[in-house]
N, CA, C and O atoms as a GROMACS GRO file, in nm:
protein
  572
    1UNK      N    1  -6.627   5.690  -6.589
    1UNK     CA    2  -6.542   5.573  -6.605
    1UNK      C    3  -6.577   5.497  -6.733
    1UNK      O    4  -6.492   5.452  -6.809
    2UNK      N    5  -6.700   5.486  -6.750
    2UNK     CA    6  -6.733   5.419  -6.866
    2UNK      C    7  -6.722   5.491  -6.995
    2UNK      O    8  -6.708   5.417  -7.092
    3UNK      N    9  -6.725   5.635  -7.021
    3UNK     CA   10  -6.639   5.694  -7.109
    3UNK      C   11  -6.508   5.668  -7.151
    3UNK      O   12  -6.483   5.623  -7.263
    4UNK      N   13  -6.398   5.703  -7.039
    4UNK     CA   14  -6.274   5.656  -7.104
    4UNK      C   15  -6.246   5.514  -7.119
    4UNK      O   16  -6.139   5.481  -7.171
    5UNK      N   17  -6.353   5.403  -7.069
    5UNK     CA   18  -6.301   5.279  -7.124
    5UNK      C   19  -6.360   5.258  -7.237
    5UNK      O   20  -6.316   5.155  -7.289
    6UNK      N   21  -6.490   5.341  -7.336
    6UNK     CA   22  -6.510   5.338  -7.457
    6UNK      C   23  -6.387   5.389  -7.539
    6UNK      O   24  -6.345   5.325  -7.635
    7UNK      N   25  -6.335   5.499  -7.500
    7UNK     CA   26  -6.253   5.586  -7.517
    7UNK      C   27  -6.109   5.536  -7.549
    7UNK      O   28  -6.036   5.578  -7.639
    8UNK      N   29  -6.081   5.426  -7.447
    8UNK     CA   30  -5.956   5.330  -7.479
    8UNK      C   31  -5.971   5.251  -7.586
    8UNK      O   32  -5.885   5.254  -7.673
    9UNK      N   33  -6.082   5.166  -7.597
    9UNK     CA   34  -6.170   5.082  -7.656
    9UNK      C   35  -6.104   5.110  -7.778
    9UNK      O   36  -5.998   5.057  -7.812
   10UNK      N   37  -6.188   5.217  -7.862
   10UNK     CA   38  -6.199   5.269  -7.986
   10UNK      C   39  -6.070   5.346  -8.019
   10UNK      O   40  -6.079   5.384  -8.136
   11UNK      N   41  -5.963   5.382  -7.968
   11UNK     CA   42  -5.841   5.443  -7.992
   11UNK      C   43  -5.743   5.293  -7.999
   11UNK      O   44  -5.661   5.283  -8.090
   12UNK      N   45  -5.755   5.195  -7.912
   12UNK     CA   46  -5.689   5.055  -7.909
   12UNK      C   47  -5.758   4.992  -8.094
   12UNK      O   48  -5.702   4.939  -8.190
   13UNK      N   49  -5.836   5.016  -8.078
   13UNK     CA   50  -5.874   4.930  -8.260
   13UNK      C   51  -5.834   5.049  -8.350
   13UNK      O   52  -5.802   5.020  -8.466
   14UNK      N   53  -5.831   5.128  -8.326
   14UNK     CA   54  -5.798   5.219  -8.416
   14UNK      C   55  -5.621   5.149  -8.451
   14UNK      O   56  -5.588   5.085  -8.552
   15UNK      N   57  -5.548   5.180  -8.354
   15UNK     CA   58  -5.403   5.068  -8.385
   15UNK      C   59  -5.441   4.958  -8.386
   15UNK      O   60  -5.418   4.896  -8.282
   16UNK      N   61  -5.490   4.907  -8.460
   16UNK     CA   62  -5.472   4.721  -8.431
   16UNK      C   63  -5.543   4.706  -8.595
   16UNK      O   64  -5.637   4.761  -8.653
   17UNK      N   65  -5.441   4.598  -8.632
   17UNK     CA   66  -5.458   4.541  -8.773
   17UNK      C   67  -5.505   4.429  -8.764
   17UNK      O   68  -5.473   4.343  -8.683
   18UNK      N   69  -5.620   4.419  -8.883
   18UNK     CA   70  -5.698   4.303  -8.816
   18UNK      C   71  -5.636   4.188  -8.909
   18UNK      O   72  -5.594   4.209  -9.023
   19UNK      N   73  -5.638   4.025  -8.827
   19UNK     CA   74  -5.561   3.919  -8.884
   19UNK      C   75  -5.620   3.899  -9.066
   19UNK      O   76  -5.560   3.810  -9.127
   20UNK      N   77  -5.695   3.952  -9.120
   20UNK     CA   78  -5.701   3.946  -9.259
   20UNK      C   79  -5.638   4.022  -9.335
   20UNK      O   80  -5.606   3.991  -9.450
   21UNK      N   81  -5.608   4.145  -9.275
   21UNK     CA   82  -5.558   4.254  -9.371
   21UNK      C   83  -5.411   4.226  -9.336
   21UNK      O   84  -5.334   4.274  -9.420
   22UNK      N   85  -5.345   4.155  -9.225
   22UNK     CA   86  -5.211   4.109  -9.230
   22UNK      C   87  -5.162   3.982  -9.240
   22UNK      O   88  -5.059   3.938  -9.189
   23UNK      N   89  -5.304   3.882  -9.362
   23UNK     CA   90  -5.230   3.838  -9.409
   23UNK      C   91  -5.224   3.870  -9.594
   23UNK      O   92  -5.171   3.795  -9.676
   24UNK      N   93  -5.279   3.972  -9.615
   24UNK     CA   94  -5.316   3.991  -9.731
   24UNK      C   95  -5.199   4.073  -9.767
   24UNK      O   96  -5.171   4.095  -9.885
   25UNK      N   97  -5.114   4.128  -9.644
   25UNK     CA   98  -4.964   4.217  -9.693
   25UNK      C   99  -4.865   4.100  -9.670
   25UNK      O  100  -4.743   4.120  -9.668
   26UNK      N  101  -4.924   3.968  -9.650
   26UNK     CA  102  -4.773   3.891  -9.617
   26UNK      C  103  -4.722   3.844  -9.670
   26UNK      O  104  -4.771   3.732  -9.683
   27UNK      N  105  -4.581   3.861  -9.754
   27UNK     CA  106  -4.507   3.829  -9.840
   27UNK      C  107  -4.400   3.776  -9.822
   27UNK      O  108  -4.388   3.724  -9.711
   28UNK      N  109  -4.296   3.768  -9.906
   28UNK     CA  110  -4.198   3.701  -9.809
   28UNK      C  111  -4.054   3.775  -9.754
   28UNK      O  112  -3.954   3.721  -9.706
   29UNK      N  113  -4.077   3.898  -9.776
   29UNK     CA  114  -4.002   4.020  -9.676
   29UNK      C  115  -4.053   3.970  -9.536
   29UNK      O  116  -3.987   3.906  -9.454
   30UNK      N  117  -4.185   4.013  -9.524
   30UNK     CA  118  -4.285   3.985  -9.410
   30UNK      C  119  -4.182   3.794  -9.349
   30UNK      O  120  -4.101   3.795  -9.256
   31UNK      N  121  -4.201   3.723  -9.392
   31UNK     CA  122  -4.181   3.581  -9.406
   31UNK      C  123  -4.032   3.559  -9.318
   31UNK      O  124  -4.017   3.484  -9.221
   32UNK      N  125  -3.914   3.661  -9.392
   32UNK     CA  126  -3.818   3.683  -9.338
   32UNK      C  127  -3.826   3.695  -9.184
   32UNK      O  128  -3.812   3.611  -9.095
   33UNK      N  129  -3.874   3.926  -9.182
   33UNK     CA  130  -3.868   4.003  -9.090
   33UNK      C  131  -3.912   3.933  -8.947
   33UNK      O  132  -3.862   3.963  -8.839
   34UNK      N  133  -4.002   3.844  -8.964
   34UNK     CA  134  -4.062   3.767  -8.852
   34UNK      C  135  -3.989   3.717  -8.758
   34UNK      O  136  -4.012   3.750  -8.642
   35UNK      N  137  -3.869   3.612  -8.796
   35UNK     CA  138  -3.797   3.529  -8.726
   35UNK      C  139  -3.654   3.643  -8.729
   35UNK      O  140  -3.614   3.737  -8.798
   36UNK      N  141  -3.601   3.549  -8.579
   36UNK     CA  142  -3.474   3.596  -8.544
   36UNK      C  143  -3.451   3.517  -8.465
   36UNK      O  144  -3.528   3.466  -8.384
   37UNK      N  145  -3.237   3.483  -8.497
   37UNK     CA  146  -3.194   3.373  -8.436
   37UNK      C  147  -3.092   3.439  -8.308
   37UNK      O  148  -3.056   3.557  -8.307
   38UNK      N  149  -3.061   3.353  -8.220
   38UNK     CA  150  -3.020   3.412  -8.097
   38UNK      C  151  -2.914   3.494  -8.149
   38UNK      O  152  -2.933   3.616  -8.151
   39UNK      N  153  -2.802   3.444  -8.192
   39UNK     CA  154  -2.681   3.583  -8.234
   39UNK      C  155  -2.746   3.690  -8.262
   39UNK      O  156  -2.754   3.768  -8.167
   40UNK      N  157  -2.805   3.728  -8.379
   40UNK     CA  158  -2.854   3.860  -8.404
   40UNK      C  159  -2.923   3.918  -8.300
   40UNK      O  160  -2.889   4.029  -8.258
   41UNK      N  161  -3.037   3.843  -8.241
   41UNK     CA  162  -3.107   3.895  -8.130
   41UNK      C  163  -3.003   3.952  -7.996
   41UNK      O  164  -2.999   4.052  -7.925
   42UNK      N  165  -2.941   3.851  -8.008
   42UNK     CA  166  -2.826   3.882  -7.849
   42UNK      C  167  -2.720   4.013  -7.930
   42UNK      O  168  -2.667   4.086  -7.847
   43UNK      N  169  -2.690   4.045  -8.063
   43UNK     CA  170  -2.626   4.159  -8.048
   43UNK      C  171  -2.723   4.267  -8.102
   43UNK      O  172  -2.675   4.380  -8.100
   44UNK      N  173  -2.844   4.258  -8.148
   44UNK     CA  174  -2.923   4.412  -8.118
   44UNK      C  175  -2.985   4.470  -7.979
   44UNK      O  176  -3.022   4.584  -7.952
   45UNK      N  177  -2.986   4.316  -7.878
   45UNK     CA  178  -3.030   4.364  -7.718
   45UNK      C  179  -2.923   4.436  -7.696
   45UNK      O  180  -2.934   4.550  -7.651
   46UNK      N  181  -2.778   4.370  -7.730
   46UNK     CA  182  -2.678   4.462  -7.670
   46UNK      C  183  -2.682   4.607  -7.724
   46UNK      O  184  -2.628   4.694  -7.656
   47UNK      N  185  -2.741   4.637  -7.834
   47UNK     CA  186  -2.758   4.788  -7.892
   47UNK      C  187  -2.850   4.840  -7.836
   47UNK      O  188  -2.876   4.957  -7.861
   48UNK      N  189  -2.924   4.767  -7.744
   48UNK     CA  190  -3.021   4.869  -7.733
   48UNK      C  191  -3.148   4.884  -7.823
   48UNK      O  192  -3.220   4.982  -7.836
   49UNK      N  193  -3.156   4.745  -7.888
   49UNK     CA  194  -3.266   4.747  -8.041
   49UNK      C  195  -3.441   4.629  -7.957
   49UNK      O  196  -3.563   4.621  -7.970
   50UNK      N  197  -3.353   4.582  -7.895
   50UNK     CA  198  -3.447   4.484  -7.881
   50UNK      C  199  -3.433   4.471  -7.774
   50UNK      O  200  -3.330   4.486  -7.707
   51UNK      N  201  -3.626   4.413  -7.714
   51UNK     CA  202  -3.646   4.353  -7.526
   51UNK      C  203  -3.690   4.222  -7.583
   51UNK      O  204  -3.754   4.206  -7.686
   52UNK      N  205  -3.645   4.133  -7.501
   52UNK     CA  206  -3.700   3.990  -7.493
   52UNK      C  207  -3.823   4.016  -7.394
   52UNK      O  208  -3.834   4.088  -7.294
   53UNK      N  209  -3.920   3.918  -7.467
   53UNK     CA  210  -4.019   3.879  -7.377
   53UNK      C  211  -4.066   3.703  -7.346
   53UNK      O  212  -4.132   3.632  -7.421
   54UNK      N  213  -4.020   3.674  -7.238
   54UNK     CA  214  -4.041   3.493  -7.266
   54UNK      C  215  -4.240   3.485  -7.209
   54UNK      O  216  -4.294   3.529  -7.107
   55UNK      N  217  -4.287   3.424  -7.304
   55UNK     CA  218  -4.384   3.410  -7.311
   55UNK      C  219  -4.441   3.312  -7.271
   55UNK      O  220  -4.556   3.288  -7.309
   56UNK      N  221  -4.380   3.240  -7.191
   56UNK     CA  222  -4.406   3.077  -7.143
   56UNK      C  223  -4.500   3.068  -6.974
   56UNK      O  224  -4.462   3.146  -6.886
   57UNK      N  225  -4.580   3.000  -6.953
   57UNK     CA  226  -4.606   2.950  -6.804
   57UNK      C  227  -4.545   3.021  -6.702
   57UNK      O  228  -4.423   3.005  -6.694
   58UNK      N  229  -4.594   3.090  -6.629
   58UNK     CA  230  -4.493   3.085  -6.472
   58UNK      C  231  -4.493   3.042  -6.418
   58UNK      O  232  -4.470   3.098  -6.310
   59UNK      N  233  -4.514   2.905  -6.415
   59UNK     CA  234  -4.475   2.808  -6.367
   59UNK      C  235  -4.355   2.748  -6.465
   59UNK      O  236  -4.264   2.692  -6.404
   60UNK      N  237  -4.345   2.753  -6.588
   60UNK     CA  238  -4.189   2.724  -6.631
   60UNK      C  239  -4.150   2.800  -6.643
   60UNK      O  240  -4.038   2.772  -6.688
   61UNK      N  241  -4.169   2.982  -6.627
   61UNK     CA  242  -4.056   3.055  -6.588
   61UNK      C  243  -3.992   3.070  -6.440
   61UNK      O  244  -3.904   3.150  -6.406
   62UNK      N  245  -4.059   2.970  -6.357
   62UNK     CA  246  -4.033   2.991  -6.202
   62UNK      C  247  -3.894   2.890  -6.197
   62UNK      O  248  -3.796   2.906  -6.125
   63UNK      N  249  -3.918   2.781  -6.297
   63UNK     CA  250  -3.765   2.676  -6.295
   63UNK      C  251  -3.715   2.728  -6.337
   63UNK      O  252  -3.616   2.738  -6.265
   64UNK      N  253  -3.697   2.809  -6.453
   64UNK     CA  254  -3.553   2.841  -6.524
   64UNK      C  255  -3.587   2.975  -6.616
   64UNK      O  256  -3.699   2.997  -6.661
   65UNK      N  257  -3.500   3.039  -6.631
   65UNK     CA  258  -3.493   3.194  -6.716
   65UNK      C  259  -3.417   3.261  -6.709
   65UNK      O  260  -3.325   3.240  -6.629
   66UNK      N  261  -3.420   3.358  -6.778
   66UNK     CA  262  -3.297   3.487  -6.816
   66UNK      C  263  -3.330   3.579  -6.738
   66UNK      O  264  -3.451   3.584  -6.717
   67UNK      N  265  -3.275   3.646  -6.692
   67UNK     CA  266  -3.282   3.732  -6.530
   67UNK      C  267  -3.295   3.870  -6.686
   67UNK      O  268  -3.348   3.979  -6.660
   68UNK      N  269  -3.252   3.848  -6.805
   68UNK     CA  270  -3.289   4.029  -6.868
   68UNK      C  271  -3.378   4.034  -6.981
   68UNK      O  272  -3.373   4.121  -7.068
   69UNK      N  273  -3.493   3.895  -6.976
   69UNK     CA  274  -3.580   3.950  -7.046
   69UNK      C  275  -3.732   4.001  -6.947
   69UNK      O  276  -3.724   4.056  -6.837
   70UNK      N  277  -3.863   3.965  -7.015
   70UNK     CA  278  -3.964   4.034  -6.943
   70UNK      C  279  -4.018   3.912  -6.911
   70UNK      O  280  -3.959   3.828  -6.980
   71UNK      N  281  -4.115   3.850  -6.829
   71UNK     CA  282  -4.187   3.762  -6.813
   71UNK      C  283  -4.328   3.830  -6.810
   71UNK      O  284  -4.389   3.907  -6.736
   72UNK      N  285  -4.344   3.774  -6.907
   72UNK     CA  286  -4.521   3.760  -6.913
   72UNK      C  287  -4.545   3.665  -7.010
   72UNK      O  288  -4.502   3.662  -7.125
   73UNK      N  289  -4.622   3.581  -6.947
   73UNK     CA  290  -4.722   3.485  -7.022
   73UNK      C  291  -4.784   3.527  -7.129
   73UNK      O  292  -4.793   3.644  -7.166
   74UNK      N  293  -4.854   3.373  -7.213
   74UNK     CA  294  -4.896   3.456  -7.324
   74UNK      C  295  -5.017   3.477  -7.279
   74UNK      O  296  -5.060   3.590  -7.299
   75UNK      N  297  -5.097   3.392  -7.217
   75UNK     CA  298  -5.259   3.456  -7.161
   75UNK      C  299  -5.278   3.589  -7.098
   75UNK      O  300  -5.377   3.663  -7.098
   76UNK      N  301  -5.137   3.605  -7.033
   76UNK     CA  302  -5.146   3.734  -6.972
   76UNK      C  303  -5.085   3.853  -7.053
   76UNK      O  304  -5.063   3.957  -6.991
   77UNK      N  305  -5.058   3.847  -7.180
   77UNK     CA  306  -5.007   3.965  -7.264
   77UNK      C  307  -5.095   4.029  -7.322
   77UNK      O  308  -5.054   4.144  -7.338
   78UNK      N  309  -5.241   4.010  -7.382
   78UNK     CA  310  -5.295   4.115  -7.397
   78UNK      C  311  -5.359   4.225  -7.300
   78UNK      O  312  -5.427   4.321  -7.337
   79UNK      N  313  -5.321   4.188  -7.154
   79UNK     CA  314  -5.330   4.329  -7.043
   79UNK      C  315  -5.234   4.363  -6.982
   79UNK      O  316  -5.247   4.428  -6.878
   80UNK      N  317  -5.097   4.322  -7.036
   80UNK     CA  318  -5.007   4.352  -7.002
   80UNK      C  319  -4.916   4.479  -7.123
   80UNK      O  320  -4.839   4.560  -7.072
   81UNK      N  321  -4.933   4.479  -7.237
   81UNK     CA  322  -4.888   4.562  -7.328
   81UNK      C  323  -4.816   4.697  -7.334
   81UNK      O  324  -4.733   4.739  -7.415
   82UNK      N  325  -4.901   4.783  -7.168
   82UNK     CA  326  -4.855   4.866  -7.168
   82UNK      C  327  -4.698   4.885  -7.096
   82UNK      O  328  -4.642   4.994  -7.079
   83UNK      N  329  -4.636   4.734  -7.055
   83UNK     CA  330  -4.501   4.692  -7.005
   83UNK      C  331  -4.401   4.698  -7.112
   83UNK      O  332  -4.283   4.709  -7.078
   84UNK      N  333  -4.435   4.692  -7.249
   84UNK     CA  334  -4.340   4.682  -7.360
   84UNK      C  335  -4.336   4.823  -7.419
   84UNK      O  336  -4.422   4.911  -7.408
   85UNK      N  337  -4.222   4.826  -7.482
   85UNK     CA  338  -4.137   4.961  -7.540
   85UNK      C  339  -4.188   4.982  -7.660
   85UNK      O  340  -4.095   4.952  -7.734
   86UNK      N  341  -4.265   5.010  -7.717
   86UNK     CA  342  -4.284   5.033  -7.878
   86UNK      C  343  -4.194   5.082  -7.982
   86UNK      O  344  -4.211   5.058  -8.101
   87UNK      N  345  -4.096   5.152  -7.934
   87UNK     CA  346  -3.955   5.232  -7.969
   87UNK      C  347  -3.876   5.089  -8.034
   87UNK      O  348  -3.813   5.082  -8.140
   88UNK      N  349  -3.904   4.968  -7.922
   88UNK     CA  350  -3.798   4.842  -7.995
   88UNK      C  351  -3.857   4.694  -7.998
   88UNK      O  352  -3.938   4.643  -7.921
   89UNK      N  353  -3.789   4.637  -8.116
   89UNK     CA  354  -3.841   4.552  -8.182
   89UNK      C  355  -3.894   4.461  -8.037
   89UNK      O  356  -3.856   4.514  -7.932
   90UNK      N  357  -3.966   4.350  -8.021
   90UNK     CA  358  -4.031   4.316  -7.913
   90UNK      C  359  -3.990   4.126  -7.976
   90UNK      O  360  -4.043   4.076  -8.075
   91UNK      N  361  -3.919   4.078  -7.913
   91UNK     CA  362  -3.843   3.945  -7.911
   91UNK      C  363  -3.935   3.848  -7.862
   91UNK      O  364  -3.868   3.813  -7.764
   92UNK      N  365  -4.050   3.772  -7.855
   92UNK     CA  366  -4.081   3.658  -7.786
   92UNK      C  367  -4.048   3.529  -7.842
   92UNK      O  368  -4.068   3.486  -7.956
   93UNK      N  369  -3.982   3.461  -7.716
   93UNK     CA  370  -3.947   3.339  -7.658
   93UNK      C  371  -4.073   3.236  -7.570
   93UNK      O  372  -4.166   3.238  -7.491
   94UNK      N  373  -4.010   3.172  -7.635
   94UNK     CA  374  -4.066   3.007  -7.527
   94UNK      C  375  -3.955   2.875  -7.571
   94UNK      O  376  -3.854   2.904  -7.635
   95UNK      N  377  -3.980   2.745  -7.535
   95UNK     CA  378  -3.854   2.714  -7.557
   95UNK      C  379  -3.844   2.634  -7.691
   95UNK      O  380  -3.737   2.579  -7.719
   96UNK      N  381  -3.926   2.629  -7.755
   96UNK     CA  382  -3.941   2.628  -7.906
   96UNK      C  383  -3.947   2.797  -8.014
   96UNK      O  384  -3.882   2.898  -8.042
   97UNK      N  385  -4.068   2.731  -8.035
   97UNK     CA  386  -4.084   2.898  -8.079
   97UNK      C  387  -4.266   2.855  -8.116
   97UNK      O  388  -4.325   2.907  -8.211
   98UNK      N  389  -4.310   2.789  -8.054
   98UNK     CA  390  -4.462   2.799  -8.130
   98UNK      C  391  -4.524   2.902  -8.058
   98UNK      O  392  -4.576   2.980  -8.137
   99UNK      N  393  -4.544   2.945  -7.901
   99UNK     CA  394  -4.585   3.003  -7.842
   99UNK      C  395  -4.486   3.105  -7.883
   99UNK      O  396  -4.419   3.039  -7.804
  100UNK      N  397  -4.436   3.167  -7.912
  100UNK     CA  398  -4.362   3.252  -7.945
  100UNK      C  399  -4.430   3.339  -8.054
  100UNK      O  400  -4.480   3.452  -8.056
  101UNK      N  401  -4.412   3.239  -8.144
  101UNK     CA  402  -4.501   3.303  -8.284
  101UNK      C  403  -4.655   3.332  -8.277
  101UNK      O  404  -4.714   3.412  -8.350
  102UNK      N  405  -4.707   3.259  -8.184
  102UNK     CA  406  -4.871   3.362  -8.170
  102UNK      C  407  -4.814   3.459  -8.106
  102UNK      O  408  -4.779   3.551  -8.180
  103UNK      N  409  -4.780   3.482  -7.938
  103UNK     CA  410  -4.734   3.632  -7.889
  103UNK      C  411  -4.662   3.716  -8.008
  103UNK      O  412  -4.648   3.834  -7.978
  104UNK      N  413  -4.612   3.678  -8.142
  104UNK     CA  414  -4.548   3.735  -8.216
  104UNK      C  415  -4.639   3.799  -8.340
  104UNK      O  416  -4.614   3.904  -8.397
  105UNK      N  417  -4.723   3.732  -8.360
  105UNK     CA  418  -4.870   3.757  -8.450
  105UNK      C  419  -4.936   3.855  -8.356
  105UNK      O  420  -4.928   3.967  -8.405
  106UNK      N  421  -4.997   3.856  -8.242
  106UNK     CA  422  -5.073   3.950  -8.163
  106UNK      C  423  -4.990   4.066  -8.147
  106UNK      O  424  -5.033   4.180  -8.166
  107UNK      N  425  -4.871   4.038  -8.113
  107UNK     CA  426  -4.767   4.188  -8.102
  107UNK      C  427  -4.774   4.277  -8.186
  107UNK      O  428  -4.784   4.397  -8.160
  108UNK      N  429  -4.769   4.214  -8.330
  108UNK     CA  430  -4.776   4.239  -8.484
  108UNK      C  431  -4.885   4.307  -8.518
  108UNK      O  432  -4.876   4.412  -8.582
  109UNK      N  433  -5.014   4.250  -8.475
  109UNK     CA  434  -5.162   4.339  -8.517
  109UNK      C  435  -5.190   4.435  -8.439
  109UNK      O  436  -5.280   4.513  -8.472
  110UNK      N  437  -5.106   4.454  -8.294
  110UNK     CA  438  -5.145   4.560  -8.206
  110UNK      C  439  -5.072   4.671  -8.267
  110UNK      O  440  -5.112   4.787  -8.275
  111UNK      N  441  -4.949   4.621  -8.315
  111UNK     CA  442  -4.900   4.759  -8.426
  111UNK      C  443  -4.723   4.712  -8.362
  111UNK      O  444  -4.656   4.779  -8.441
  112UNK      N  445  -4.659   4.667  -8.304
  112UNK     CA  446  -4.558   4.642  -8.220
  112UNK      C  447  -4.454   4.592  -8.347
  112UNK      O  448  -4.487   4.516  -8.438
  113UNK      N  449  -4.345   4.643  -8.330
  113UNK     CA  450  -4.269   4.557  -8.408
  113UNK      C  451  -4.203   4.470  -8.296
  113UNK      O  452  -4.151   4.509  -8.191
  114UNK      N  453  -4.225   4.299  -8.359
  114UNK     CA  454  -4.204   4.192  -8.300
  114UNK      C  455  -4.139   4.094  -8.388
  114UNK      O  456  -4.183   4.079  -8.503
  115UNK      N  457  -4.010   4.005  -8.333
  115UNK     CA  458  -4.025   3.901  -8.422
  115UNK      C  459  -4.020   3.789  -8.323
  115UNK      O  460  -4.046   3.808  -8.204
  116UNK      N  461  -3.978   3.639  -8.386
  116UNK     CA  462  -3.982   3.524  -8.267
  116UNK      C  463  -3.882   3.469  -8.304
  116UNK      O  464  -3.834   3.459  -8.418
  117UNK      N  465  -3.822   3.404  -8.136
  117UNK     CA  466  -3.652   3.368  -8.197
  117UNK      C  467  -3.689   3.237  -8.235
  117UNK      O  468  -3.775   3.177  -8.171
  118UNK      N  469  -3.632   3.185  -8.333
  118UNK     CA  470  -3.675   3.072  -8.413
  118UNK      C  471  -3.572   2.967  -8.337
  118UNK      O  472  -3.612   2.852  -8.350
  119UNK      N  473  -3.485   2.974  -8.283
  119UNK     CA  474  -3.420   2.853  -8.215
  119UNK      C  475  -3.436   2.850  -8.044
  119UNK      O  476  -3.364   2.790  -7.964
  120UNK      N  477  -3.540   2.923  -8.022
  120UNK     CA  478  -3.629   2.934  -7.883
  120UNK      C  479  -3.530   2.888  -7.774
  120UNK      O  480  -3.447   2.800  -7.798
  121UNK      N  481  -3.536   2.936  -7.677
  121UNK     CA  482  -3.500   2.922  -7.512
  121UNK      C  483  -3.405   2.808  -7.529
  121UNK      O  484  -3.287   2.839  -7.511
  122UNK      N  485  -3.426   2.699  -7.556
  122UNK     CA  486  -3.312   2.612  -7.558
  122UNK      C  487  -3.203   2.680  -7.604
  122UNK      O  488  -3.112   2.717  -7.531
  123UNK      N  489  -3.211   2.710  -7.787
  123UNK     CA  490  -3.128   2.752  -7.845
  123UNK      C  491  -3.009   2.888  -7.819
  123UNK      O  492  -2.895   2.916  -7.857
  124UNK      N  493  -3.110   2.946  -7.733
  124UNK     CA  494  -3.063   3.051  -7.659
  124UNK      C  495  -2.981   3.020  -7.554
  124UNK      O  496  -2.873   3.079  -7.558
  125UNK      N  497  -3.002   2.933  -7.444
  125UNK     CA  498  -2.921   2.882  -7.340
  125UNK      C  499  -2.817   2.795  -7.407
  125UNK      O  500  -2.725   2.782  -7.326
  126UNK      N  501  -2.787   2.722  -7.534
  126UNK     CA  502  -2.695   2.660  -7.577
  126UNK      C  503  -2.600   2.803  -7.637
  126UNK      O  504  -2.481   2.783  -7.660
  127UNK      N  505  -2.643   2.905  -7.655
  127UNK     CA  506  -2.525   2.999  -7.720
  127UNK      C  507  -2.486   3.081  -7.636
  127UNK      O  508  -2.376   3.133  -7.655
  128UNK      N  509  -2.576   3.122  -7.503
  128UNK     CA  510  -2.525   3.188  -7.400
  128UNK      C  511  -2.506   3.084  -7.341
  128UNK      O  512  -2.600   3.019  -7.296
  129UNK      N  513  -2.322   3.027  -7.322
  129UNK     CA  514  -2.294   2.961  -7.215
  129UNK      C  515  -2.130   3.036  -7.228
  129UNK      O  516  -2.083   3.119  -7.306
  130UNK      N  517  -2.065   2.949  -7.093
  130UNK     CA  518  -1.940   2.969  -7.095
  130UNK      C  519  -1.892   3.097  -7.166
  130UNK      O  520  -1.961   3.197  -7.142
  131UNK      N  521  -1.776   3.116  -7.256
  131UNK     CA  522  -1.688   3.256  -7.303
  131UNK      C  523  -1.853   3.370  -7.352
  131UNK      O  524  -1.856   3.493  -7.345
  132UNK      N  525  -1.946   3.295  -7.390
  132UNK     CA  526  -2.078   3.391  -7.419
  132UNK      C  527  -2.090   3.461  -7.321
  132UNK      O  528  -2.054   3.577  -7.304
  133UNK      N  529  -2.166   3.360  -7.226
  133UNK     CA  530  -2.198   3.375  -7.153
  133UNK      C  531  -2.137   3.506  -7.069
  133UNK      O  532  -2.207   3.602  -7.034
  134UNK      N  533  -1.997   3.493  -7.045
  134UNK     CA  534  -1.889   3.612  -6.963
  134UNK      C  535  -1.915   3.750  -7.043
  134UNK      O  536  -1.943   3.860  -6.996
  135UNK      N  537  -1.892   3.701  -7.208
  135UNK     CA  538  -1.841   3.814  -7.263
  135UNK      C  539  -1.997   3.903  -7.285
  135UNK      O  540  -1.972   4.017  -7.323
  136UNK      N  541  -2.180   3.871  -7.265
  136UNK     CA  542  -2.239   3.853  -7.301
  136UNK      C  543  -2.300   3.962  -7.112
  136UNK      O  544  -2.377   4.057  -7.103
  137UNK      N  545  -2.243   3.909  -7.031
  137UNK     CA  546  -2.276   3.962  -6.878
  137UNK      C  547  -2.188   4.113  -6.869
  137UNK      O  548  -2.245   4.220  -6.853
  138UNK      N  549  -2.045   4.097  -6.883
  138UNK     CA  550  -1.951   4.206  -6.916
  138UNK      C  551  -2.056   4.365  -7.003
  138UNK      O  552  -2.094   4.474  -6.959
  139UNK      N  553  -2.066   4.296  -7.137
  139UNK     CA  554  -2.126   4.404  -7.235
  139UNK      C  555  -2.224   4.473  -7.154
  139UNK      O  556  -2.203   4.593  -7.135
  140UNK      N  557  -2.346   4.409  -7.093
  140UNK     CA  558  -2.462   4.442  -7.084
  140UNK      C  559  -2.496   4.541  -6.932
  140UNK      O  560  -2.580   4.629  -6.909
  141UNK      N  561  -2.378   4.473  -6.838
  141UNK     CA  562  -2.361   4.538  -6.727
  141UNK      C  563  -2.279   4.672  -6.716
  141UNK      O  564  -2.279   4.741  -6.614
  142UNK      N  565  -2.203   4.703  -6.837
  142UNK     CA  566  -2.138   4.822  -6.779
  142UNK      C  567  -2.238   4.963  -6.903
  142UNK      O  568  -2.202   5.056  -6.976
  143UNK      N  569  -2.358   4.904  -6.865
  143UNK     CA  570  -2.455   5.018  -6.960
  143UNK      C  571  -2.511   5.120  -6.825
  143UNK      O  572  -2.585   5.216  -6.847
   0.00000   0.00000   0.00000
């Protein structure tokens, strides 16, 4: 047992970029690629490009949330990792975006492509409403 958890150990750092060497590539491509605002995000989920992950309390995901992203906390995301798709970009939410952007930095050094929606959970529930909202349930359900 204590083999393969060296074994995980040293294959897990082997992917993982450490926070100096990403900020020494960060430019302002990087600066861009980071953020994403709900439209774009809400039509690459519909492609099939991107999973939301709300990164907030469960205790404030127990009041209110999106029944199609992932819930996990941010304390609880570095043992949770093996729940996310590596295949697609990895979306974290909270209802700003500060907690967003660390789960979005850690996603980033584990090797994940991640960005953070910059008009956070609010912004998101103000664009999914009403005709969105319909036309937004329609798309996603007949997959």
């Amino acid at each position: 047992m204590k083999t393969l958890y060296f074994t995980l150990l040293l294959v897990s750092s082997l992917y993982s970029e450490t926070f100096d060497a990403y900020l020494k590539r960060f430019d302002y491509n990087e600066r861009t690629e980071m953020k994403i605002k709900s439209l774009e995000a809400i039509e690459l989920y519909k492609m099939g490009e991107v999973e939301f992950v709300d990164i907030r309390f469960k205790e404030e995901q127990s009041t209110w949330g999106f029944p199609f992203m992932k819930q996990i906390p941010l304390n609880e995301l570095p043992s949770r990792l093996n729940e996310l798709d590596k295949n697609k970009t990895i979306v974290t939410v909270c209802p700003h975006y500060d907690r967003a952007e660390m789960a979005r930095i850690y996603l980033t050094l584990k090797g994940y492509k991640s960005r953070y929606l910059t008009d956070g959970l609010i912004g998101l529930a103000g664009y999914l409403r009403g005709d969105e909202a319909k036309e937004f349930v329609k798309e996603t359900t007949k997959k």
